[in-house]
N, C-alpha and C positions, 0 to 999 in steps of 0.2 A: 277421775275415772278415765282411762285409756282405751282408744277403739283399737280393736281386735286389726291386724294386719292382714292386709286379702292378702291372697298369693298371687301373684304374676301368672296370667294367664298362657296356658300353650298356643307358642304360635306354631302352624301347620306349614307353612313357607318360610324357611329361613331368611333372616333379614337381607343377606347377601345376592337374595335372589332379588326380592323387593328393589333393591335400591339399584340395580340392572334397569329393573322393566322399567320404573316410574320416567326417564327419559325419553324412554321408547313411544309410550303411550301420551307423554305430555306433545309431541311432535304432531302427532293426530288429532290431538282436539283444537288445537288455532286450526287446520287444514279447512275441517268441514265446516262450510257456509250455508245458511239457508238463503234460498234465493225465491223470485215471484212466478206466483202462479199464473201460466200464459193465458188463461180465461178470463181470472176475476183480479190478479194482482195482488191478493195477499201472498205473504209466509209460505213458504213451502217448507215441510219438513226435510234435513238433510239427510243425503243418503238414500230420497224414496226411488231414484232412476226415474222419476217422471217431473214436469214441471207444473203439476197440482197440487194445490192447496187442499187438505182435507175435507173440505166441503165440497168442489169440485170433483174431487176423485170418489165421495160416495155417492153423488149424484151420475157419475160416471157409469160404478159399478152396479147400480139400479135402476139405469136404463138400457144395460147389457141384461139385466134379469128381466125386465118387461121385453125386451124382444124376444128372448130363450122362450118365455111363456107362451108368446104367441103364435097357435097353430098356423101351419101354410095353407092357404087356401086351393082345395084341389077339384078340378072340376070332374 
């Protein structure tokens, strides 16, 4: 018994484009480094513009919400 031959699937980007970009974009991934978080010292995500580690930076953004909550006291 013989299997049935798929067809070659359409590709939407020509290969000649493809084999352009893949240079381009291999250049950019050795670049970006993760580096430490200036609180706690873990990991930082690359790229975030800040030097927090995700546990730092939601503890951050949730104590900008507890202040936003807090009425001023007026006399």
């Amino acid at each position: 018994m013989k299997r049935k031959l798929q067809p070659k699937p359409e590709t939407i980007v020509p290969a000649e484009i493809l084999e352009l970009a893949q240079p381009a974009t291999g250049d950019l991934i050795g670049k970006v480094k993760a580096g430490k978080c200036s609180v706690c010292g873990g990991e930082t995500t690359a790229g975030s513009g800040e030097a927090l580690c995700w546990v730092c930076r939601r503890l951050k953004i949730s104590a900008w919400r507890d202040t936003e909550q807090q009425l001023p006291i007026q006399e």
